[in-house]
N, C-alpha and C positions, 0 to 999 in steps of 0.2 A: 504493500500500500504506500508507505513510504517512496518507493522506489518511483512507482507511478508520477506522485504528490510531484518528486525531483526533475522527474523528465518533462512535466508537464511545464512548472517554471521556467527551465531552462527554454522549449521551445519558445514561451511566452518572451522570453530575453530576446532571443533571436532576432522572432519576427519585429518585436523594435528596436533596436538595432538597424534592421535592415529598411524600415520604417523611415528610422532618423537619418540616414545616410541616405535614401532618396531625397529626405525632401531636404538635407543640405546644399546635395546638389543642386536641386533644385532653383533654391534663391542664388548658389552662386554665378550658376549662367546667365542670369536676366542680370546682374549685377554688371556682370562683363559684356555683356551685352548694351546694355545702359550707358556704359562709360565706353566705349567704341563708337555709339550714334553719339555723344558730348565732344567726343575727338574730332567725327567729321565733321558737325559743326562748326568749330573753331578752324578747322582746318582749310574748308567751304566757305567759311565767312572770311578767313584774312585772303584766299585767293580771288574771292569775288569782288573786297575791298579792293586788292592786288589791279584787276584787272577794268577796275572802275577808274584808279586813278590812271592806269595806262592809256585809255581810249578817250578821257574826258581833259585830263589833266595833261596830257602831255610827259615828256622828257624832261627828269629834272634839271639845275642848272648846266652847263658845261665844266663847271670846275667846283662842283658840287663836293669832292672831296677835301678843299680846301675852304668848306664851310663849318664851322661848330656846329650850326645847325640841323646840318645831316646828322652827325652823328648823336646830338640831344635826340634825335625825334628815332632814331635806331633802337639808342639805347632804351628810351622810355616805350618803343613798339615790343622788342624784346623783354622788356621787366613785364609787361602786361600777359603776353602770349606765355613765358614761366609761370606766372600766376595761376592763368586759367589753366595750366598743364597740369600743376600740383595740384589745383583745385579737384580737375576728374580723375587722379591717380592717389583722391586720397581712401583711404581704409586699406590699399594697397601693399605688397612688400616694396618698399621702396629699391632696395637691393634690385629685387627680383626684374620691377615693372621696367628700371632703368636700365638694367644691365650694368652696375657700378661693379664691373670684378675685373681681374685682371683676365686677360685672353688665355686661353691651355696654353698657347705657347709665344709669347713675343718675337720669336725669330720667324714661325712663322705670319704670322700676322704682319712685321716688317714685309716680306717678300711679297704678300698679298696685298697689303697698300701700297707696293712701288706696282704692282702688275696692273693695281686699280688706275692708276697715277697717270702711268703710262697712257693707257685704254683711252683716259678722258684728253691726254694730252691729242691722242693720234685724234680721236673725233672732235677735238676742235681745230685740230691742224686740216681737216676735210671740210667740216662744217661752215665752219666762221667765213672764209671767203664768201659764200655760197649764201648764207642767212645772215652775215653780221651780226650776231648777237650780241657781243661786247659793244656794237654803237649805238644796239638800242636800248638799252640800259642805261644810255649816257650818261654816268658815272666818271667817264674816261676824262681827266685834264687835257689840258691840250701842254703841257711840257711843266719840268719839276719847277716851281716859284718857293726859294728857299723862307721869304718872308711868313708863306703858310704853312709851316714846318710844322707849329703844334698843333694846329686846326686838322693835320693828315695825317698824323700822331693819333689825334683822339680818333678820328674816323677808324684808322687801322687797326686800331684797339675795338674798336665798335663791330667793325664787318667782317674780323678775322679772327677774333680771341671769342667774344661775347654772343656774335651771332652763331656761329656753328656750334657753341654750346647749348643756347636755347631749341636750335633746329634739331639737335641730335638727341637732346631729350625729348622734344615732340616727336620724332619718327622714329628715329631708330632704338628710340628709349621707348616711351609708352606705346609710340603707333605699332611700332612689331611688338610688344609684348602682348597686346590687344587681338593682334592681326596672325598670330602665329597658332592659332588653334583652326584655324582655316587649313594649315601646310606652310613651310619655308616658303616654299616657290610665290605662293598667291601673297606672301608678307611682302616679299621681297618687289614684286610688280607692282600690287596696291603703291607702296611705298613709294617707289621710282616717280609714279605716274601725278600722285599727288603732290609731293616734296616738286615735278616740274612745276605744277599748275599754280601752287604756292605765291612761285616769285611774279607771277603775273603779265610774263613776258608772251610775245607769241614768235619771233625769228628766233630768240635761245630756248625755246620748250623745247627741242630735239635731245639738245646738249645737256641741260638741265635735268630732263629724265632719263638721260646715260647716264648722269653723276650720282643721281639719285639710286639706282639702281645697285651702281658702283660700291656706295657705301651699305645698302643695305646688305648685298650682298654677303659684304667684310663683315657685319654687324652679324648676322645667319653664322657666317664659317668660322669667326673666333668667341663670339659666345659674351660679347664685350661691346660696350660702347667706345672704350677709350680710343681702340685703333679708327676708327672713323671720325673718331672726334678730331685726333693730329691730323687726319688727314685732311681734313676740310678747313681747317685751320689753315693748315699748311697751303693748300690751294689758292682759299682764298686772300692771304699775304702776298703769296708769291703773284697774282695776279693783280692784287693794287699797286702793289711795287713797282712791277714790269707797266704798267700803266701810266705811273708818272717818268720812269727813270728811259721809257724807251721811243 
């Protein structure tokens, strides 16, 4: 009798148990679910912003990077866009959502942001003739004016340290961690496609969604945000630079 009494319990255990592990599940997909449609809204709204100011507004200044202004309105677009990012990543592993680790292996992670490096170098050594992308950005000076040294100082600090930190926590921090229960592959294209549409451009959307790509990629095969993060950094210095000094 006893014995009965035991086994009866125990199935009783079981079945909730098994009860309660559905319906954890349960709330945590619409949860993630939830915080995936908040990302493409932000995401959706600063490209439509993006592509409102491109078609109504025009090309910014000509020597736009030797304005404080650019990069005040950078840096406060970027503190905003971190905001609303920690806002839909919050109950979240913050670890987890950003990919804060280091890569399995930084050697090879090196070899795979120089192959990334390259890729983007060759497709705009094809591209940019053909779509001028870097002239519709007009960002470009027209030659180095050593007087605006620290006006391109802050900007370079703004579009090459600050920006690709906020962008790589948006995409390749929460967007793939969001995006990756779909499969790598569909993270990594989702990604590409949006990170182009982003910047609001329409002659560099080719190029843009190759870099996009590019890094997601890295971000997929080393399991880490940081190698994407140098890299983009890295990019986008070496291309401000080369923009006034060439």
């Amino acid at each position: 009798m006893c014995s009965l009494e035991v086994n009866r319990l125990a199935d009783l255990d079981v079945r909730s148990e098994a009860r309660s592990g559905v319906g954890s599940e349960d709330t945590r997909t619409p949860d993630l679910s939830r915080k995936l449609f908040f990302w493409f809204v932000l995401v959706g709204g600063v490209s439509a912003v993006s592509y409102a100011g491109r078609f109504t507004g025009g090309k910014p200044p000509k020597n736009a990077l030797y304005l404080y202004s650019t990069a005040a309105n950078e840096l406060v677009l970027f503190a905003i866009i971190l905001g609303l990012v920690f806002l839909i990543a919050r109950g979240l592993p913050k670890r987890e959502a950003f990919a804060l680790r280091q890569p399995d292996s930084w050697r090879r992670a090196a070899r795979l942001a120089i192959a990334v490096f390259i890729l983007i170098g060759i497709a705009n050594a094809v591209l940019n003739p053909l779509l001028h992308g870097g002239r519709e950005q007009g960002l470009t000076p027209s030659g180095w004016e050593s007087g605006h040294a620290a006006a391109f100082a802050l900007n370079l600090f703004a579009l090459s340290i600050v920006g690709p930190i906020a962008e790589e926590l948006t995409f390749r921090g929460l967007g793939f961690y969001l995006l990756q229960r779909f499969g790598q592959t569909a993270a990594i294209v989702v990604l590409g496609i949006t990170f182009g549409l982003w910047h609001g451009l329409v002659e560099a959307l080719p190029l843009l969604i190759i870099f996009g790509l590019g890094l997601a990629y890295l971000r997929s095969s080393t399991n880490s945000i940081y190698p994407g993060m140098i890299l983009h950094a890295t990019f986008n210095g070496a291309a401000l630079i080369l923009a006034v000094t060439t």
